[in-house]
PDB file of N, CA, C and O in Angstrom, chain B, residues numbered from 101:
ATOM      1  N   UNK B 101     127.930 122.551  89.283  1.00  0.00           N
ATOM      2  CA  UNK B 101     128.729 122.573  88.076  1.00  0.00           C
ATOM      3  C   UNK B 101     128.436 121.306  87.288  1.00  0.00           C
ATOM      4  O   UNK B 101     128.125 120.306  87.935  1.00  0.00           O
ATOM      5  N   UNK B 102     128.511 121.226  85.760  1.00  0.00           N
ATOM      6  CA  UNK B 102     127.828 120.280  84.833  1.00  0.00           C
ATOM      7  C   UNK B 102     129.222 119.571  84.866  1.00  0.00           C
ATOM      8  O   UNK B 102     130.296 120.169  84.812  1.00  0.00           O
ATOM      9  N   UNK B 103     129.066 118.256  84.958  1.00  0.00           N
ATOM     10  CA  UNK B 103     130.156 117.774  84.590  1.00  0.00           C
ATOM     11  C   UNK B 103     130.329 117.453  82.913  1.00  0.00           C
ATOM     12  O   UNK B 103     129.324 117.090  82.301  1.00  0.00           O
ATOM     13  N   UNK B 104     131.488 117.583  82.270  1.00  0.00           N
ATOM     14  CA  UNK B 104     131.664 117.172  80.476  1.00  0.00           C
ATOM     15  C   UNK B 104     132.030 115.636  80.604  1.00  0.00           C
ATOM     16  O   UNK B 104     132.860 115.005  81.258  1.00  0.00           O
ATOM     17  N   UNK B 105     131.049 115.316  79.693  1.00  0.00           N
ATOM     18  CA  UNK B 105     131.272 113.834  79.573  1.00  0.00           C
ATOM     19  C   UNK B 105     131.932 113.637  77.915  1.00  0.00           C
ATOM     20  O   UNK B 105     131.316 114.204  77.013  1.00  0.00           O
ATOM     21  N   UNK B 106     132.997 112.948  77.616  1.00  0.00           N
ATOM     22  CA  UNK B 106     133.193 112.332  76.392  1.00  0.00           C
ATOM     23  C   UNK B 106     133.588 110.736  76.536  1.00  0.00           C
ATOM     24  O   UNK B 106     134.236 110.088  77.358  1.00  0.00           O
ATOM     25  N   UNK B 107     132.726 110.368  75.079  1.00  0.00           N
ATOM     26  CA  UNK B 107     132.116 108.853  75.430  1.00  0.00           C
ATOM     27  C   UNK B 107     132.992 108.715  73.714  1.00  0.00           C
ATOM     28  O   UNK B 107     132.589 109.248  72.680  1.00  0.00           O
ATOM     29  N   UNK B 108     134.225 107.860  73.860  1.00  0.00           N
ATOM     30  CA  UNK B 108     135.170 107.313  72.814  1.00  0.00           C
ATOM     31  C   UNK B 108     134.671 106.039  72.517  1.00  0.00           C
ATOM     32  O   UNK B 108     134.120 105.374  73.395  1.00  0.00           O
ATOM     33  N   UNK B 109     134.840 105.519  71.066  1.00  0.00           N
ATOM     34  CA  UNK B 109     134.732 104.206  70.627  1.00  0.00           C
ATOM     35  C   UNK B 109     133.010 103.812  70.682  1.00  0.00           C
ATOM     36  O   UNK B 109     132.777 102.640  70.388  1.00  0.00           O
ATOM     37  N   UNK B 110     132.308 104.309  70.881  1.00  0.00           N
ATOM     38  CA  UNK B 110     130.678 104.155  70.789  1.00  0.00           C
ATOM     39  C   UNK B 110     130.183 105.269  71.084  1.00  0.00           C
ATOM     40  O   UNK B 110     130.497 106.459  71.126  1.00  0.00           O
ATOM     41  N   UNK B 111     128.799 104.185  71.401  1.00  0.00           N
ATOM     42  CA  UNK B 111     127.869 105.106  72.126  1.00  0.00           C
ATOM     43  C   UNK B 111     127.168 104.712  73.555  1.00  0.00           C
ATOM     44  O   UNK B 111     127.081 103.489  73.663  1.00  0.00           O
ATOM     45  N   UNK B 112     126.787 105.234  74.374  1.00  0.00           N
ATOM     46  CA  UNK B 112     126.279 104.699  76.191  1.00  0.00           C
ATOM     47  C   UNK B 112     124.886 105.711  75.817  1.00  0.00           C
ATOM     48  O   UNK B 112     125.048 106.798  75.263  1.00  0.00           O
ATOM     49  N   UNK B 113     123.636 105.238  76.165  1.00  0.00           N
ATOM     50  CA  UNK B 113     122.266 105.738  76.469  1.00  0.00           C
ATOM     51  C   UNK B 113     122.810 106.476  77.936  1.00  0.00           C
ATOM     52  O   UNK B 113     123.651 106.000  78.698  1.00  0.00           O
ATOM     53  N   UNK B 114     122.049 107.823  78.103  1.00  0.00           N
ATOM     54  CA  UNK B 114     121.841 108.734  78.920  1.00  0.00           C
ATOM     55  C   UNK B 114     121.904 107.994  80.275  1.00  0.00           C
ATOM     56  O   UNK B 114     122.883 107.895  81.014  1.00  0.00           O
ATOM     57  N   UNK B 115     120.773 107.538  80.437  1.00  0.00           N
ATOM     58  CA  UNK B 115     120.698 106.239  82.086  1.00  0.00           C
ATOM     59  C   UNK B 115     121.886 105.763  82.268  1.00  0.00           C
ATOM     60  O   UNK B 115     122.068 105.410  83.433  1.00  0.00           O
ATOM     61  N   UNK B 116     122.615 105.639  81.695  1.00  0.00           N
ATOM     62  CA  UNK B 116     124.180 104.310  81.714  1.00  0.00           C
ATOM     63  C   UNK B 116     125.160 105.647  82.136  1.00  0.00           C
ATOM     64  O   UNK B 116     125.738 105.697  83.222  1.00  0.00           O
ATOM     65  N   UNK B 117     125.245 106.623  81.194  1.00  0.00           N
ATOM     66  CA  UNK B 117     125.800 107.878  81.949  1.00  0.00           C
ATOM     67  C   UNK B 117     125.641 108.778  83.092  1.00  0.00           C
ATOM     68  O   UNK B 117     126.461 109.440  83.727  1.00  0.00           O
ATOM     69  N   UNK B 118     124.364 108.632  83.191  1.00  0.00           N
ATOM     70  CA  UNK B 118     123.831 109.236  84.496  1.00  0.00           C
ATOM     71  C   UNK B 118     124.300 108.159  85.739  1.00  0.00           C
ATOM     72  O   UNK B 118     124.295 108.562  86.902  1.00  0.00           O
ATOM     73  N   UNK B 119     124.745 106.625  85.376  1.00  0.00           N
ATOM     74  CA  UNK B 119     124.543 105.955  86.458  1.00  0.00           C
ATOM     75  C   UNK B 119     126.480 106.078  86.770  1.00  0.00           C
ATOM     76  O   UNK B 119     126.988 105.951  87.884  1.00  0.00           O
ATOM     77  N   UNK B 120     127.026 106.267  85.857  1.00  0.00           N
ATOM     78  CA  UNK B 120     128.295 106.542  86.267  1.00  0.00           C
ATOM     79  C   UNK B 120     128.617 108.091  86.874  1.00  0.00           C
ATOM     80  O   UNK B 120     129.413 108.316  87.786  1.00  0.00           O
ATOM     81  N   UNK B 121     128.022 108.841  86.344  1.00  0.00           N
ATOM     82  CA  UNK B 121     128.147 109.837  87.483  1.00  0.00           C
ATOM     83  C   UNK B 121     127.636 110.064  88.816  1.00  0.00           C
ATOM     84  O   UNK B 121     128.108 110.923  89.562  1.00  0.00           O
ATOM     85  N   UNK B 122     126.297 109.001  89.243  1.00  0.00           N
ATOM     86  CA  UNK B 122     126.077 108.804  90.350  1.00  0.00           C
ATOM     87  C   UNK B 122     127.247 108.264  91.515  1.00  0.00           C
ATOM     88  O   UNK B 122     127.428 108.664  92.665  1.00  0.00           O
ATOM     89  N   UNK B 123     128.161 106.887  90.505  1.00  0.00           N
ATOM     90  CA  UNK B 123     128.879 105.994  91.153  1.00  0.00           C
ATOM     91  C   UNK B 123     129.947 106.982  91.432  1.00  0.00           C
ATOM     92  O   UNK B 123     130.701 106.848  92.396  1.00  0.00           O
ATOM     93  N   UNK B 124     130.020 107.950  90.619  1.00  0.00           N
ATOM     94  CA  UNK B 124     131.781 108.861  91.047  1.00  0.00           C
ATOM     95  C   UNK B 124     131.101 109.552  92.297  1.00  0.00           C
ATOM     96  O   UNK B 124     131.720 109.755  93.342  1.00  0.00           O
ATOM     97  N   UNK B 125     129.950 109.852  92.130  1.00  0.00           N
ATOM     98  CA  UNK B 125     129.735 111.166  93.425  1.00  0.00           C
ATOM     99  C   UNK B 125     129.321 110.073  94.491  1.00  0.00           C
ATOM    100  O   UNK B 125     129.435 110.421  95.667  1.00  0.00           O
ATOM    101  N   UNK B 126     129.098 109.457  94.367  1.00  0.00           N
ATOM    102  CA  UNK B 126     129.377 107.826  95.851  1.00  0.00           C
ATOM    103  C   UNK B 126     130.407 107.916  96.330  1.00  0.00           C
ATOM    104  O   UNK B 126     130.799 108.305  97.431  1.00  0.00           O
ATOM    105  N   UNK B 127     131.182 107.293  94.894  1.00  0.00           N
ATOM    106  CA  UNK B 127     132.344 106.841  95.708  1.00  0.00           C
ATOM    107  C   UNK B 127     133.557 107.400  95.984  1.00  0.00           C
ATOM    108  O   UNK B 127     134.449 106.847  96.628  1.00  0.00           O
ATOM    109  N   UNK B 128     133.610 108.705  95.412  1.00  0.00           N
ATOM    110  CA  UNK B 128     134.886 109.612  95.887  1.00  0.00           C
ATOM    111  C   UNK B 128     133.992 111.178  96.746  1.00  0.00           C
ATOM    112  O   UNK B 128     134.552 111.976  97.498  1.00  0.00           O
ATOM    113  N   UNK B 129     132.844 111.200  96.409  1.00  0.00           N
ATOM    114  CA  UNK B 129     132.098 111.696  97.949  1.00  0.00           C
ATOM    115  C   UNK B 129     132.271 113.212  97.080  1.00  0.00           C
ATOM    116  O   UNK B 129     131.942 114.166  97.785  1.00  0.00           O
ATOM    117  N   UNK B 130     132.710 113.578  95.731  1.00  0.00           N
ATOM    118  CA  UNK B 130     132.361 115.110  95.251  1.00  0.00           C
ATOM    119  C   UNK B 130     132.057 114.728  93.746  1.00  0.00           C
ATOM    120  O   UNK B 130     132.232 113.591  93.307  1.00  0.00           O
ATOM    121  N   UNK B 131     131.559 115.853  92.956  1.00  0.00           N
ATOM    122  CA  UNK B 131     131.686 115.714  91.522  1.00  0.00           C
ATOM    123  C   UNK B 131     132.555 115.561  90.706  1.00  0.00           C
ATOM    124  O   UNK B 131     133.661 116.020  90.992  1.00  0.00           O
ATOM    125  N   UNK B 132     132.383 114.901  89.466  1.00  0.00           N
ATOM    126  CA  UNK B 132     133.792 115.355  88.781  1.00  0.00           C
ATOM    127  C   UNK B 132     133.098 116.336  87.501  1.00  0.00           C
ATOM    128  O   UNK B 132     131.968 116.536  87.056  1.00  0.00           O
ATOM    129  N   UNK B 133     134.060 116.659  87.299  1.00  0.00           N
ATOM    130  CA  UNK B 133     134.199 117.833  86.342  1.00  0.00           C
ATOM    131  C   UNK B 133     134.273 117.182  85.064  1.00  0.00           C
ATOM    132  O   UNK B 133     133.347 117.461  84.302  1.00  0.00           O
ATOM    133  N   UNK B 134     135.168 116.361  84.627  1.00  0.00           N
ATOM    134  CA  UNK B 134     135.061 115.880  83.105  1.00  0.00           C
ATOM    135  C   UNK B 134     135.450 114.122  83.182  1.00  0.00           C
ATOM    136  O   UNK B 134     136.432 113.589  83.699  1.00  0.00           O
ATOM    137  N   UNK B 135     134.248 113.476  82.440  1.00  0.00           N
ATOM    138  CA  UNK B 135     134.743 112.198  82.407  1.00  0.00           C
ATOM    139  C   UNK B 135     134.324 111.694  81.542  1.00  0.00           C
ATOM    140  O   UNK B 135     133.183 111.646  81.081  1.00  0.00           O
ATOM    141  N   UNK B 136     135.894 110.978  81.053  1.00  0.00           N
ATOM    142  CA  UNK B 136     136.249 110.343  80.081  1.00  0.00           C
ATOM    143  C   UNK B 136     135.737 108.821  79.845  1.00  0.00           C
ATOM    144  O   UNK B 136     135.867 108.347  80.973  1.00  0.00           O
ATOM    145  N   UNK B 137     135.249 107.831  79.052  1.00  0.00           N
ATOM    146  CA  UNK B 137     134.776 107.125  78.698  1.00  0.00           C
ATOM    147  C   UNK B 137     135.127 106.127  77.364  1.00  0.00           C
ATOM    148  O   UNK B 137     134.430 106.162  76.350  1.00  0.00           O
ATOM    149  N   UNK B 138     135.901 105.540  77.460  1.00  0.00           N
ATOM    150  CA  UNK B 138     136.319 104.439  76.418  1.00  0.00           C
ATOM    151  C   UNK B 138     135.717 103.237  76.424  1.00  0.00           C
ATOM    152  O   UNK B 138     135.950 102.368  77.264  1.00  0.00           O
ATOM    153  N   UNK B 139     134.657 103.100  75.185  1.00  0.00           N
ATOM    154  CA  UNK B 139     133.847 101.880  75.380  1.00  0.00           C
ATOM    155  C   UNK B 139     134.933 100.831  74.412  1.00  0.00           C
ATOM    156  O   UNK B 139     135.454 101.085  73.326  1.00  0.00           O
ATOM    157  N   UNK B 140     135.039  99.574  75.269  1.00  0.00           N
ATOM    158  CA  UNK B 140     135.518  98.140  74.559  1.00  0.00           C
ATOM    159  C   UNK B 140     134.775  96.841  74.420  1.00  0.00           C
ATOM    160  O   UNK B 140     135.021  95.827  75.073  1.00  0.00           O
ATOM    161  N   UNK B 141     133.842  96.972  73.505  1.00  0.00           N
ATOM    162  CA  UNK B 141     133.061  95.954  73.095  1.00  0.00           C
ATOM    163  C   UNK B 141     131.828  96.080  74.825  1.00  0.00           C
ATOM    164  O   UNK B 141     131.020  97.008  74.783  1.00  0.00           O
ATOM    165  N   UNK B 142     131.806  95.334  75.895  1.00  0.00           N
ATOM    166  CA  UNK B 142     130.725  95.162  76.804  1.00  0.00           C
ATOM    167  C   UNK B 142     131.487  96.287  77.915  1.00  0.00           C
ATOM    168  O   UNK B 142     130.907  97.139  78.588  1.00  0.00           O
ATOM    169  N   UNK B 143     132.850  96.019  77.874  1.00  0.00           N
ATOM    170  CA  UNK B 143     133.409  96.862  78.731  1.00  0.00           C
ATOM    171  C   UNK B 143     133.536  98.394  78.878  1.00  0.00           C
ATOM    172  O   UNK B 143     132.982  99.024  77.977  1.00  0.00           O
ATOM    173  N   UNK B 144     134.080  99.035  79.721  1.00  0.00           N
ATOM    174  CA  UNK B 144     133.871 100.656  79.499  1.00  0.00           C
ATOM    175  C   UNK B 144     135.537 101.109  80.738  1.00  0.00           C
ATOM    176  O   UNK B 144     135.639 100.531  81.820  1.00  0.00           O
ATOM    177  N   UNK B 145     136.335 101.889  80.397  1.00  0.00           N
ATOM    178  CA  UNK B 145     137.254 102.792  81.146  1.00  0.00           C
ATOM    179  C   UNK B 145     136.692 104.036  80.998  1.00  0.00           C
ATOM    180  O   UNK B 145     136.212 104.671  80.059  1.00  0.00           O
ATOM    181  N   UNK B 146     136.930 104.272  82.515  1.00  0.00           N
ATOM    182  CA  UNK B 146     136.559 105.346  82.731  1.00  0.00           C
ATOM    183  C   UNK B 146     137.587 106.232  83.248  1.00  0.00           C
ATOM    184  O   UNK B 146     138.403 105.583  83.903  1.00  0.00           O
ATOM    185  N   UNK B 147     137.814 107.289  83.206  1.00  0.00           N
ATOM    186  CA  UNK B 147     138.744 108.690  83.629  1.00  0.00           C
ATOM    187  C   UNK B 147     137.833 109.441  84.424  1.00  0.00           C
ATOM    188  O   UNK B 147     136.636 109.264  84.197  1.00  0.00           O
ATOM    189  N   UNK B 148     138.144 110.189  85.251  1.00  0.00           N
ATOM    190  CA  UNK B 148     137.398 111.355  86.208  1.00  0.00           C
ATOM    191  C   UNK B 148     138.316 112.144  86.063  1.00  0.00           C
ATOM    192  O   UNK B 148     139.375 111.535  85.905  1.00  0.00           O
ATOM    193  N   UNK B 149     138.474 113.682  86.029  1.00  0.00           N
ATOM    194  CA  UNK B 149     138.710 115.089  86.297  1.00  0.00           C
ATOM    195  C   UNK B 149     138.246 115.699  86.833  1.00  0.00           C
ATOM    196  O   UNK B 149     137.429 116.431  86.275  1.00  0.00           O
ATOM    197  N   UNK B 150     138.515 115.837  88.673  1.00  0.00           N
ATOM    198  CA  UNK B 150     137.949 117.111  89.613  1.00  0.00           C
ATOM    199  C   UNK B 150     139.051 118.011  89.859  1.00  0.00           C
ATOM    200  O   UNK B 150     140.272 117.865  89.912  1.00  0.00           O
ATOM    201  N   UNK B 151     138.181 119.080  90.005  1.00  0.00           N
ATOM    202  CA  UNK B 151     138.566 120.339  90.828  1.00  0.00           C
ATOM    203  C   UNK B 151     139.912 119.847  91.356  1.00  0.00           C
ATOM    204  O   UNK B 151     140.204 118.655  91.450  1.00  0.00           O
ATOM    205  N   UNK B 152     140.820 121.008  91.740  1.00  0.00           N
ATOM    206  CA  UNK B 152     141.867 120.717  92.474  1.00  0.00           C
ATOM    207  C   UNK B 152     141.594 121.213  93.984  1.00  0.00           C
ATOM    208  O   UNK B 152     141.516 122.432  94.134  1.00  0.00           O
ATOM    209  N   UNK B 153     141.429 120.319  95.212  1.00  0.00           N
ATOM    210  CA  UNK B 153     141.228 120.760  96.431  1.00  0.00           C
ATOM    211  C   UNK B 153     142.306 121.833  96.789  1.00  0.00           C
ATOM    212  O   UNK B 153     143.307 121.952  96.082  1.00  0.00           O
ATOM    213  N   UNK B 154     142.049 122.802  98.157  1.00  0.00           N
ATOM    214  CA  UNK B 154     142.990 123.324  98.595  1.00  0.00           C
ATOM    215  C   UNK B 154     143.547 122.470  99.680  1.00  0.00           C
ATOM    216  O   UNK B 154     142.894 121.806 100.485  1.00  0.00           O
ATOM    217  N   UNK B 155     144.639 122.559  99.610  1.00  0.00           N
ATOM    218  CA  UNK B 155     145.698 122.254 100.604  1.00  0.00           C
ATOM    219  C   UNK B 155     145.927 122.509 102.078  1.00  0.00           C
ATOM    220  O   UNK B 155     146.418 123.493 102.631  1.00  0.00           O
ATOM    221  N   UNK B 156     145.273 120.953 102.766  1.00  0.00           N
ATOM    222  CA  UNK B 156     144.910 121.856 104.110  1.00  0.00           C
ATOM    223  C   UNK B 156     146.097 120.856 105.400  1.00  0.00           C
ATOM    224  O   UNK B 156     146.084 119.629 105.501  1.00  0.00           O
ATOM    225  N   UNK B 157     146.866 121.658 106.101  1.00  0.00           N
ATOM    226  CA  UNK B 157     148.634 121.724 106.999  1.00  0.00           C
ATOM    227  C   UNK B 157     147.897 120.628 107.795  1.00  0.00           C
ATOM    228  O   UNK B 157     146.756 120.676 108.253  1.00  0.00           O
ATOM    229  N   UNK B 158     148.997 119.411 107.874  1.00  0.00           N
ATOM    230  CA  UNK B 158     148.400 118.042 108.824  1.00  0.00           C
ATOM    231  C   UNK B 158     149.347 118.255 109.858  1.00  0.00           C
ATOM    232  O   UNK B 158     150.368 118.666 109.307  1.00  0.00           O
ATOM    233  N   UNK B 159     149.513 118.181 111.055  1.00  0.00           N
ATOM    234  CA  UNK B 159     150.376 118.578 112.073  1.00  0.00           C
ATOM    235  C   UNK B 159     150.100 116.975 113.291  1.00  0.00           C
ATOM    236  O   UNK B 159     149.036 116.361 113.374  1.00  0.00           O
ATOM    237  N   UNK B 160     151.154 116.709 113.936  1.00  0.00           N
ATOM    238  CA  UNK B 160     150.711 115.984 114.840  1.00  0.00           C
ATOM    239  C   UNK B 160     151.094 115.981 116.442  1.00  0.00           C
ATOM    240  O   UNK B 160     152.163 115.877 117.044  1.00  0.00           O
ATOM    241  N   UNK B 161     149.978 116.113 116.776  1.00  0.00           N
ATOM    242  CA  UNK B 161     149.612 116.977 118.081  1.00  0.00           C
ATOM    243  C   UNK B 161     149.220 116.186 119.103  1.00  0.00           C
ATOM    244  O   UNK B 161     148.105 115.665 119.076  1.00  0.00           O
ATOM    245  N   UNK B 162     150.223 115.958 120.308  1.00  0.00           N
ATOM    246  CA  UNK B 162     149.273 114.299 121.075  1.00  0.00           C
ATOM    247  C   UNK B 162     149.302 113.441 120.923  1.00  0.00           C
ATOM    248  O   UNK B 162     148.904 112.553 121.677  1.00  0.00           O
ATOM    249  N   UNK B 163     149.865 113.309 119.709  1.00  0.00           N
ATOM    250  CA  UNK B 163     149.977 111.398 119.088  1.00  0.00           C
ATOM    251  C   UNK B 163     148.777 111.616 117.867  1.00  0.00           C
ATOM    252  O   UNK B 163     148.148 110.602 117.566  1.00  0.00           O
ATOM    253  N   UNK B 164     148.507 112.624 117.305  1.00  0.00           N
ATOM    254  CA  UNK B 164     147.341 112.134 116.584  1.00  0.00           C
ATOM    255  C   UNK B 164     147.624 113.574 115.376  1.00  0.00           C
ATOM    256  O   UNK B 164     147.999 114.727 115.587  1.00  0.00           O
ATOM    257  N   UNK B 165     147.252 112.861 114.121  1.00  0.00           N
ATOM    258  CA  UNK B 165     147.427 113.719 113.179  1.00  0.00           C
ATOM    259  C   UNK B 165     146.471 114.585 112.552  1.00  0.00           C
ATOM    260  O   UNK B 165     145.805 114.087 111.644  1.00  0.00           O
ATOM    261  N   UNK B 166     146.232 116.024 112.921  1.00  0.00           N
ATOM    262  CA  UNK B 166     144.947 116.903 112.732  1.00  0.00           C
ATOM    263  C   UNK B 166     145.080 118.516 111.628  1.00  0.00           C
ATOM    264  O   UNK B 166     146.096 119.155 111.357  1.00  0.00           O
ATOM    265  N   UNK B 167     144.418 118.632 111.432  1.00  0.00           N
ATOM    266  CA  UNK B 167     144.858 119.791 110.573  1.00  0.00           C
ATOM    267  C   UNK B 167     144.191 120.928 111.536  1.00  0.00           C
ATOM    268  O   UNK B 167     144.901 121.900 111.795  1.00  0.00           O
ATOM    269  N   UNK B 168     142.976 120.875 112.040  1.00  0.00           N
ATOM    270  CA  UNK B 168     142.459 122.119 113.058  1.00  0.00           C
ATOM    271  C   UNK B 168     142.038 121.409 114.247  1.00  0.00           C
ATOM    272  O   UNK B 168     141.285 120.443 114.120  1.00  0.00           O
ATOM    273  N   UNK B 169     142.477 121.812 115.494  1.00  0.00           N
ATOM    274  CA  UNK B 169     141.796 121.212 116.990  1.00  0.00           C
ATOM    275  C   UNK B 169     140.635 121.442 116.990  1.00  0.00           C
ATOM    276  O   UNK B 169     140.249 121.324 118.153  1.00  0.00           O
ATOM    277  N   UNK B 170     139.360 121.865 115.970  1.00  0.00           N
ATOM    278  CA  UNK B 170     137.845 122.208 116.109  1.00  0.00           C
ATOM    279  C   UNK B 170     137.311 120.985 116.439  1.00  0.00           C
ATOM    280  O   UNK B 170     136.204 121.090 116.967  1.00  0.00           O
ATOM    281  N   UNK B 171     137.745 119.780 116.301  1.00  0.00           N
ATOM    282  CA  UNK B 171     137.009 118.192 116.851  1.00  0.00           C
ATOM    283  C   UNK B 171     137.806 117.661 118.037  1.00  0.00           C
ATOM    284  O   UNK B 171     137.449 116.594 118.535  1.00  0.00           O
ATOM    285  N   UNK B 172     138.952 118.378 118.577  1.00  0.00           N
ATOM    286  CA  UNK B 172     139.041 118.266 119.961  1.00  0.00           C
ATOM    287  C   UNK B 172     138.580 118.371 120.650  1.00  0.00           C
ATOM    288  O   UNK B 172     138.040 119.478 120.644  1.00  0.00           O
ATOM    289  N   UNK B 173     138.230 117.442 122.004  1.00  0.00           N
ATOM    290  CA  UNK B 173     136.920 117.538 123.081  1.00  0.00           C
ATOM    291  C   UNK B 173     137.841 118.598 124.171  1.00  0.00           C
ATOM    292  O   UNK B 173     138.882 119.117 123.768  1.00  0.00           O
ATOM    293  N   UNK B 174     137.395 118.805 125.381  1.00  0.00           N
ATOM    294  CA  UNK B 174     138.317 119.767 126.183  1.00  0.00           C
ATOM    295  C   UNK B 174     139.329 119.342 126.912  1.00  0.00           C
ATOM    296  O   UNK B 174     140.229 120.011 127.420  1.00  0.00           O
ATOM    297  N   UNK B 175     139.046 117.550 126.964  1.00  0.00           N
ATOM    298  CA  UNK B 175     140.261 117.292 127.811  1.00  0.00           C
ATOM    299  C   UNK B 175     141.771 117.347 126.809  1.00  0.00           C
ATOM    300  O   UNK B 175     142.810 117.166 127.444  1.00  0.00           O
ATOM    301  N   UNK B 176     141.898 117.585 125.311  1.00  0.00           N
ATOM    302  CA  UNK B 176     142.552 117.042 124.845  1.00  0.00           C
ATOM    303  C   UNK B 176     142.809 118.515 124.300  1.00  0.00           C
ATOM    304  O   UNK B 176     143.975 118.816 124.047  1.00  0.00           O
ATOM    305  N   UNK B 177     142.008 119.262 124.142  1.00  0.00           N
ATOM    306  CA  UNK B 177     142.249 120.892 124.112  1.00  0.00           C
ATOM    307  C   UNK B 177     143.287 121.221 125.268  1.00  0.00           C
ATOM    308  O   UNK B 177     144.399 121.745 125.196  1.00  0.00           O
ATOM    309  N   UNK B 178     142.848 120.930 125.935  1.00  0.00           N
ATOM    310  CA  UNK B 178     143.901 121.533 127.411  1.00  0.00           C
ATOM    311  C   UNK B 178     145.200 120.544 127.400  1.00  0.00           C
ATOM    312  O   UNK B 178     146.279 120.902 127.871  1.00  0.00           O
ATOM    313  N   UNK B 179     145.019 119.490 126.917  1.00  0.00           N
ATOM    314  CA  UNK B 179     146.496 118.481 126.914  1.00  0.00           C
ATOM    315  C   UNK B 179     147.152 119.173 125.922  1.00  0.00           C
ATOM    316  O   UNK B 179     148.354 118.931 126.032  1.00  0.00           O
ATOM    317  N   UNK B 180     146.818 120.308 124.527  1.00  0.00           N
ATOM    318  CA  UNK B 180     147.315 120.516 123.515  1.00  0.00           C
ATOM    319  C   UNK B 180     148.287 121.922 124.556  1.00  0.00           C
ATOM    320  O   UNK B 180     149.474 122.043 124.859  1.00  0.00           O
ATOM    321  N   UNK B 181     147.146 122.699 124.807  1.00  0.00           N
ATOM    322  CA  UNK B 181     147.140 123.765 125.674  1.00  0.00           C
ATOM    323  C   UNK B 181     148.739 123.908 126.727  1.00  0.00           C
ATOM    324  O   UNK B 181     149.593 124.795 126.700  1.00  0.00           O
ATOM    325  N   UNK B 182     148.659 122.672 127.567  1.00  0.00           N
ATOM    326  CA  UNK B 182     149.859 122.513 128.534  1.00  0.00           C
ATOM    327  C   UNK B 182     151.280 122.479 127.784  1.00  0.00           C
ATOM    328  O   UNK B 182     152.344 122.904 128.233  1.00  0.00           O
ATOM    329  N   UNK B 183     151.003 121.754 126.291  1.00  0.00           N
ATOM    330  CA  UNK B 183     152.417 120.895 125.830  1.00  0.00           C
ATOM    331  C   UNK B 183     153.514 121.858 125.718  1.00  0.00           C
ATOM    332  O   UNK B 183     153.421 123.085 125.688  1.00  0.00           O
ATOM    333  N   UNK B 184     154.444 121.216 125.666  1.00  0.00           N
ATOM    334  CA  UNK B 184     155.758 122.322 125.818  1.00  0.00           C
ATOM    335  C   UNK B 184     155.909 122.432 124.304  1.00  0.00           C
ATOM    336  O   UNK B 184     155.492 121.500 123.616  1.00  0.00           O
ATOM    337  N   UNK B 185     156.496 123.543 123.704  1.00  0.00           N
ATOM    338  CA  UNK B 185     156.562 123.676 122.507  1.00  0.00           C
ATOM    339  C   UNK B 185     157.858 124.390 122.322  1.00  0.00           C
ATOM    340  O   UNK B 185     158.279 125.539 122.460  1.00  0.00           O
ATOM    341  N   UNK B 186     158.400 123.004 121.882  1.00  0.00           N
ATOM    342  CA  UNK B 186     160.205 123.487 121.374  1.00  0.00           C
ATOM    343  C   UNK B 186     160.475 124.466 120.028  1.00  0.00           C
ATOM    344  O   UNK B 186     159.727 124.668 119.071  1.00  0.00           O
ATOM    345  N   UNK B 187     161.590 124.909 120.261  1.00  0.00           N
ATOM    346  CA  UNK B 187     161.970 126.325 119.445  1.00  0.00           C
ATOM    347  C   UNK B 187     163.472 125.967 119.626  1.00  0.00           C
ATOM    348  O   UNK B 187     164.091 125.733 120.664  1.00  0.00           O
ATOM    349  N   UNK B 188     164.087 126.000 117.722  1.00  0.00           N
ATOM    350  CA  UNK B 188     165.480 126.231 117.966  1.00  0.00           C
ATOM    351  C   UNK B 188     166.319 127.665 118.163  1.00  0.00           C
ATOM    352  O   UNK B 188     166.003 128.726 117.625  1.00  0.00           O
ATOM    353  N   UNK B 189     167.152 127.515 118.814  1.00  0.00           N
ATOM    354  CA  UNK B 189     167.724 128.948 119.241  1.00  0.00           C
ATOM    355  C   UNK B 189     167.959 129.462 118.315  1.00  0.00           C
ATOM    356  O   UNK B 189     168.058 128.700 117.353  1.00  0.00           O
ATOM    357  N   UNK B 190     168.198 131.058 118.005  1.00  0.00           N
ATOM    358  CA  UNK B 190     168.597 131.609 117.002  1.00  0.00           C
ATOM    359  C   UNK B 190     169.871 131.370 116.796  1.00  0.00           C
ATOM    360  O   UNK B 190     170.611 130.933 117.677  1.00  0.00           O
ATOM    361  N   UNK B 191     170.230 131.628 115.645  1.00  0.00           N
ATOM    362  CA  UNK B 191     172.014 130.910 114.859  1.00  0.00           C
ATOM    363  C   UNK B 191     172.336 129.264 115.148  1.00  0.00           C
ATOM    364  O   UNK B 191     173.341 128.574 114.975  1.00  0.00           O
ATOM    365  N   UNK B 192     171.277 129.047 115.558  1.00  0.00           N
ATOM    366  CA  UNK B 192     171.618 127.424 115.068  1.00  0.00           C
ATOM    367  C   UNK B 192     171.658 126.491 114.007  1.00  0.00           C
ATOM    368  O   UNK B 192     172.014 125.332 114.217  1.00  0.00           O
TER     369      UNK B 192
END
């Protein structure tokens, strides 16, 4: 997906834009979708707009906070496996 770039208060050469969309997909590790750009004299603000992730259930299991046991090794599979798992009575 292309990300939309708008560049306020000037102008930035292509390379200078290309190098800020490198730095977003570094440093937050996905694309962004639209980014914003306010040039101030040498300086520059920048805005990013990504995608909205889906929403994935953090539970804590063992002492440790996981959303799926798929990176549990087996000893810790079977410690999940044994645990007692409380339930409130009905009409409580």
């Amino acid at each position: 997906m292309a990300c939309t770039i708008h560049v306020h208060n000037g102008t930035l050469p292509q390379e200078e834009l290309d190098a800020y969309l490198a730095h977003a997909q570094e440093k937050f590790g996905r694309t962004p979708v639209t980014m914003d750009i306010n040039v101030d004299g040498e300086f520059v603000d920048i805005n990013y707009g990504f995608e909205a992730q889906p929403f994935h259930r953090i539970r804590r299991i063992t002492g440790y906070l996981v959303g799926t046991l798929d990176r549990f090794n087996n000893g810790k599979r079977a410690e999940e496996h044994d645990r007692v798992k409380h339930s409130m009575p009905a009409g409580a």
